[in-house]
ROGU-583693 format. One line per field, with one value per residue: x, y, z of N, C-alpha, C in turn; residue in three letters. Coordinates in steps of 0.1 Angstrom, whole numbers, m for minus. Each point is the difference from the previous one (the first is absolute). Example, Ala and Ser with C-alpha at 12.3 -4.5 7.8 and 13.67 -1.06 7.14 Angstrom:
% residues 2
n_px <- (132, m4)
n_py <- (m57, 11)
n_pz <- (78, m7)
ca_px <- (m9, 9)
ca_py <- (12, 11)
ca_pz <- (0, 0)
c_px <- (9, m8)
c_py <- (12, 11)
c_pz <- (0, 8)
r <- (ala, ser)
% end
This chain:
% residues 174
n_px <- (55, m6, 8, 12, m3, m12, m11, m4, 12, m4, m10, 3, 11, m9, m12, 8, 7, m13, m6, 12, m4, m13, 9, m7, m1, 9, m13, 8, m4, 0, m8, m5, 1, m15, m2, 12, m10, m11, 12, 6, m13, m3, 2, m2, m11, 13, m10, m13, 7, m12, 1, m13, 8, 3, m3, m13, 5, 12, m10, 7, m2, m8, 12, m9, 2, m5, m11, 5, m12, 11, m11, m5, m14, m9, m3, 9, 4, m15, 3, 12, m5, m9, 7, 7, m8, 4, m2, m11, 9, m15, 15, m6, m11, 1, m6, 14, m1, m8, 9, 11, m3, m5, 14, 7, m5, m1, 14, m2, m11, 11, 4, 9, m2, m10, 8, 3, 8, 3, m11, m5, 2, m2, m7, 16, m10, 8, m6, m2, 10, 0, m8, 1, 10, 5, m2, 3, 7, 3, 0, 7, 8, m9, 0, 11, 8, m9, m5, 10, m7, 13, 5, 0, 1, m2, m8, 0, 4, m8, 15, m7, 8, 5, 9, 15, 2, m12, 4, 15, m7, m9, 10, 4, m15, 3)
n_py <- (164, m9, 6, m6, 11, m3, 0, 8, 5, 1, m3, 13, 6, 1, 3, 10, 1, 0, 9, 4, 3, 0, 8, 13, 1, 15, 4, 10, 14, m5, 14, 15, 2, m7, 6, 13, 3, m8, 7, 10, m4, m1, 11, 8, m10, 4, 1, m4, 9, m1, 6, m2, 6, 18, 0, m1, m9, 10, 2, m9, m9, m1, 4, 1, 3, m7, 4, 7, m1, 7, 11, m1, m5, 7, 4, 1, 10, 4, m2, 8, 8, 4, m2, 9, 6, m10, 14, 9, 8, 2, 6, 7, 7, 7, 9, 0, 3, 11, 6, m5, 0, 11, 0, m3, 11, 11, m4, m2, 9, 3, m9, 7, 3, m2, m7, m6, m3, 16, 4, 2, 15, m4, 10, 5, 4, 11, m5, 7, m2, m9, m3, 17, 0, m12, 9, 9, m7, m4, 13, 7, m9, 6, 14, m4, m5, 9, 4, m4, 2, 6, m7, 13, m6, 11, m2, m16, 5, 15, m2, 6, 11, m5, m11, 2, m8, 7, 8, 2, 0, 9, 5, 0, 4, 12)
n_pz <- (48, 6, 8, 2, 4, m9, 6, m10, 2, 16, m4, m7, 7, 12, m12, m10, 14, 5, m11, 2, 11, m6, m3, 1, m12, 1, m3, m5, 2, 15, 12, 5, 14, m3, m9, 4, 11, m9, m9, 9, 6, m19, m4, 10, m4, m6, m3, m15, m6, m2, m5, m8, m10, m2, m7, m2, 8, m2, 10, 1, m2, 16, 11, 2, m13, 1, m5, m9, 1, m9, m2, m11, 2, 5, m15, m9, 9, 2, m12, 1, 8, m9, m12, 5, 2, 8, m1, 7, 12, 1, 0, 12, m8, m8, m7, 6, 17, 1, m11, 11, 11, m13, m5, 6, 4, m8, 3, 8, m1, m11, 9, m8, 17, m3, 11, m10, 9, 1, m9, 3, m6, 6, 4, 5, 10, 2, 12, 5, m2, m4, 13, 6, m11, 10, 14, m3, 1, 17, 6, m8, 0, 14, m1, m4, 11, 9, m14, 4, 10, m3, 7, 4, m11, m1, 3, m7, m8, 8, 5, 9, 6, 12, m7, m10, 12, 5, m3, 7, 10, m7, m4, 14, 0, 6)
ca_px <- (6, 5, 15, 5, m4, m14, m5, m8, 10, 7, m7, 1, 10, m3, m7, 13, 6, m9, m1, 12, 3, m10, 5, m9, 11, m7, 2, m9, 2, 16, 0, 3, m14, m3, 10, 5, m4, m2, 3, 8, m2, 4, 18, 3, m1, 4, m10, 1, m12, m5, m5, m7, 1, m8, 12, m9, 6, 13, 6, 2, m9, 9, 8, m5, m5, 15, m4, m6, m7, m7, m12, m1, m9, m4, m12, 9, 3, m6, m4, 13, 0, m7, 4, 9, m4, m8, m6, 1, m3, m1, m2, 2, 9, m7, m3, 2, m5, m19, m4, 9, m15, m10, 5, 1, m17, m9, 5, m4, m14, m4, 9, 9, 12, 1, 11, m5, 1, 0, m12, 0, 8, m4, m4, m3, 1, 5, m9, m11, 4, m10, m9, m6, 3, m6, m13, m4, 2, m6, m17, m4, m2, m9, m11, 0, m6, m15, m9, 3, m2, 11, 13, 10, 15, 15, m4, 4, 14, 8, 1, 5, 13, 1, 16, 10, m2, m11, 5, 10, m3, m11, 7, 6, m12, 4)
ca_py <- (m13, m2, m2, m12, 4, m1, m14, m5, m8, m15, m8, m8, m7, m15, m9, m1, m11, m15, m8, 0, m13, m9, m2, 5, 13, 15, 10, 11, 11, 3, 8, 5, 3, m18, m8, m2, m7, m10, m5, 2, m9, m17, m3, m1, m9, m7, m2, 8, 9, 7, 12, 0, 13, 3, 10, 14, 6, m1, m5, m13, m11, 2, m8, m13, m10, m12, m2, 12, m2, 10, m5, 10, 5, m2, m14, m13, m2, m5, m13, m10, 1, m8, m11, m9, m3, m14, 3, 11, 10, 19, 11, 15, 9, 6, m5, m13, m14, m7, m5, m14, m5, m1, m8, m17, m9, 2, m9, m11, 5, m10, m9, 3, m4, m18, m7, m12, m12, 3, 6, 17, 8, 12, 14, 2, 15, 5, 9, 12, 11, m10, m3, 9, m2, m16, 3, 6, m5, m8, 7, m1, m14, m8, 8, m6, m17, m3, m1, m17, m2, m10, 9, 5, m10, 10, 3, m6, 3, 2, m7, 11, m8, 15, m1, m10, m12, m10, m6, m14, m11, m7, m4, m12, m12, m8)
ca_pz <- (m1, 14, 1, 10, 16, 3, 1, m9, m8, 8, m1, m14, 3, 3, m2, m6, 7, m1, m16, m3, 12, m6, m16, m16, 0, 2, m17, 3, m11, 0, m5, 15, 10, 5, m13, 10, 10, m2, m7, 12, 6, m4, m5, 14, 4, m8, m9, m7, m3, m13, 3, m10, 2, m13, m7, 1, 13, m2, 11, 2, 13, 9, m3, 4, m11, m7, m14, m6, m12, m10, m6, m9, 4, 11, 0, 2, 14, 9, m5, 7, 14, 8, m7, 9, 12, 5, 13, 0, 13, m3, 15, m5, m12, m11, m11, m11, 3, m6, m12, 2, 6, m3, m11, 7, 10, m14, m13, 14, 0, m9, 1, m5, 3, 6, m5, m6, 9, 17, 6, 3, 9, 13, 0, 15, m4, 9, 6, m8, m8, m14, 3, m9, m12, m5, 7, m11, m13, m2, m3, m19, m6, 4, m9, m20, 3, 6, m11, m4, 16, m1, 4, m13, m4, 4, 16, 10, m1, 9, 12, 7, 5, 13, 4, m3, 2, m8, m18, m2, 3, m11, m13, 4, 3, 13)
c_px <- (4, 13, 1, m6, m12, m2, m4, 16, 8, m11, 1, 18, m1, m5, 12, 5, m6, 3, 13, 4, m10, 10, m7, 9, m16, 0, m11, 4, 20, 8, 2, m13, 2, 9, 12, 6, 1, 11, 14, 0, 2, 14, 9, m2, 4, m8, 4, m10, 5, m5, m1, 1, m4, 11, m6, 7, 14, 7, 9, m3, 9, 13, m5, m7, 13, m5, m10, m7, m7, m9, m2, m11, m5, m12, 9, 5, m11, m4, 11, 0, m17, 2, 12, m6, m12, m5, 2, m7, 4, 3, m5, 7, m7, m3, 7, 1, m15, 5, 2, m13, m12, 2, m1, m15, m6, 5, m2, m13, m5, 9, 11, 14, 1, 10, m5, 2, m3, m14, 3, 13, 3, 1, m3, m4, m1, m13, 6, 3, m10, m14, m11, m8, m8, m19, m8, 0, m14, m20, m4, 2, m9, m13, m4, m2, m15, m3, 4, 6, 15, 12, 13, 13, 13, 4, 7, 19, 11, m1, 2, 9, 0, 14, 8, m2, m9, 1, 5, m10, m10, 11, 6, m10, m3, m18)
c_py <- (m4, m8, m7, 3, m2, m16, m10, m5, m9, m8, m7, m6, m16, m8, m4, m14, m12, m4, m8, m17, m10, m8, 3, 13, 9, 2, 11, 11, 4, 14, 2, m7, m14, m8, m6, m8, m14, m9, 0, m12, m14, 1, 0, m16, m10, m2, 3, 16, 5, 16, 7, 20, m1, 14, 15, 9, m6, m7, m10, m10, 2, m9, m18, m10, m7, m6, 12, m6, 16, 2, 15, 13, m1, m15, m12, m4, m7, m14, m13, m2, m15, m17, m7, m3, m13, 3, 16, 4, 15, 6, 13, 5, 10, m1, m12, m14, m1, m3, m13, m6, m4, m6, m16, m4, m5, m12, m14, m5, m2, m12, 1, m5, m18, m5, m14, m11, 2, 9, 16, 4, 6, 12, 0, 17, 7, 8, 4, 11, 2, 1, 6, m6, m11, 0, 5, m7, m15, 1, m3, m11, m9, 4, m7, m14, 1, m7, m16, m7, m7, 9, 1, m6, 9, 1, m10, m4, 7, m1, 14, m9, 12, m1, m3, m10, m4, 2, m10, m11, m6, m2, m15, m13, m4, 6)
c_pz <- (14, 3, 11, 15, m1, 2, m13, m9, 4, m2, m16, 0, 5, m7, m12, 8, 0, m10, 0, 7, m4, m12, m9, m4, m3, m15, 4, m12, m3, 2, 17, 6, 4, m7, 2, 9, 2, m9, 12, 9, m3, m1, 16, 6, m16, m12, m15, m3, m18, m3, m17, m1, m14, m10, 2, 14, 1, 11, 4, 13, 12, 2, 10, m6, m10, m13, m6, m16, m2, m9, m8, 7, 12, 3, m2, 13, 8, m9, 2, 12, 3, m6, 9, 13, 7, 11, 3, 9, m4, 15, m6, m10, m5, m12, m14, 6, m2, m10, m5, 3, m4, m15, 3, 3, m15, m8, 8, m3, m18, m1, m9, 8, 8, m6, m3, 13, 15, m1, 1, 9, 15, m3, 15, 0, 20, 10, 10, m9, m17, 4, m12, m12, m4, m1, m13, m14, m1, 4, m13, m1, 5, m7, m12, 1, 2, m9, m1, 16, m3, 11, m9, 0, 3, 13, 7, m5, 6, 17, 11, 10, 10, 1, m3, 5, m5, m17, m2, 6, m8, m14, 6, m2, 14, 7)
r <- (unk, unk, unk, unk, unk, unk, unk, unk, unk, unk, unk, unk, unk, unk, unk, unk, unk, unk, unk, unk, unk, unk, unk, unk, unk, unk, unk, unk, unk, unk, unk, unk, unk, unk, unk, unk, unk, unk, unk, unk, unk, unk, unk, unk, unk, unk, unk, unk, unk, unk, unk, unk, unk, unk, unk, unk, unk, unk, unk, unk, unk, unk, unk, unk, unk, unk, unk, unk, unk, unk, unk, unk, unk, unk, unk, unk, unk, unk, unk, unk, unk, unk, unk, unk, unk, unk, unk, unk, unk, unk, unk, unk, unk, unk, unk, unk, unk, unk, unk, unk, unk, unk, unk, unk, unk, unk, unk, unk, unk, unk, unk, unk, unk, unk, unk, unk, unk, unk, unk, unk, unk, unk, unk, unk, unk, unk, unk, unk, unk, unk, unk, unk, unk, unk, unk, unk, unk, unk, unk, unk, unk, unk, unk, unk, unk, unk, unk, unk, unk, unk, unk, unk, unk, unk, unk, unk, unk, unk, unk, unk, unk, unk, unk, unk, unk, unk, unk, unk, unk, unk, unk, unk, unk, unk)
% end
């Protein structure tokens, strides 16, 4: 779990601060590491943060979260986590961020999460750290498109991103 002295948690602290200074509030798992970080950063720059935990893990949310939505399961958790969310930047993680990741893209991908007036979600996703994964993901979806010469509709949902800024700055429209 990477801790306050690495680069990769001052960056999710900052991008925590932008959101915060944009006026978007933070929702995340609510737990150590980016999580954290990001949730450190909104509340340091006054903000709100959310932090979507789960009972399976006794834990309780860090103390940088100012609203605790407790959740029975784990599946309930990533289903509240991606329901509250108008927008979604994957940093580095592990496996329960792919699973965050590949939950959101899939429910995107059968339009499930179109919001009736504002259009689609953003699905900002983190390079290079993501790169890998998307690459791959998106070989096979070109494979299964050939047969119908179409570019793959999943494909064009997510956004690779090289930067907090450039997160905040594409949630901004800018």
């Amino acid at each position: 779990m990477p801790g306050e002295e690495t680069e990769v948690y001052r960056q999710a602290q900052q991008l925590g601060r932008l959101l915060a200074e944009a006026g978007l509030a933070v929702c995340n798992g609510g737990y150590g590491g980016l999580m954290e970080a990001s949730a450190r950063g909104a509340r340091e720059a006054r903000g709100h943060t959310v932090g979507v935990t789960c009972a399976v893990w006794p834990s309780p949310a860090n103390r940088w979260i100012a609203e605790e939505v407790r959740t029975a399961s784990f599946m309930e958790r990533l289903t509240t986590l991606i329901e509250r969310g108008d927008a979604y930047v994957v940093l580095p993680g592990g496996t329960g961020t792919l699973a965050e990741l590949s939950l959101v893209w899939e429910m995107m991908n059968k339009s499930s999460l179109v919001k009736s007036m504002d259009g689609p979600r953003p699905l900002l996703v983190m390079a290079p750290y993501w790169q890998p994964v998307i690459a791959c993901l998106d070989q096979e979806a070109r494979m299964a498109a050939s047969a119908r010469k179409a570019r793959p509709p999943a494909m064009e949902l997510v956004t690779m991103i090289r930067s907090v800024e450039e997160a905040v700055a594409r949630l901004k429209g800018q």
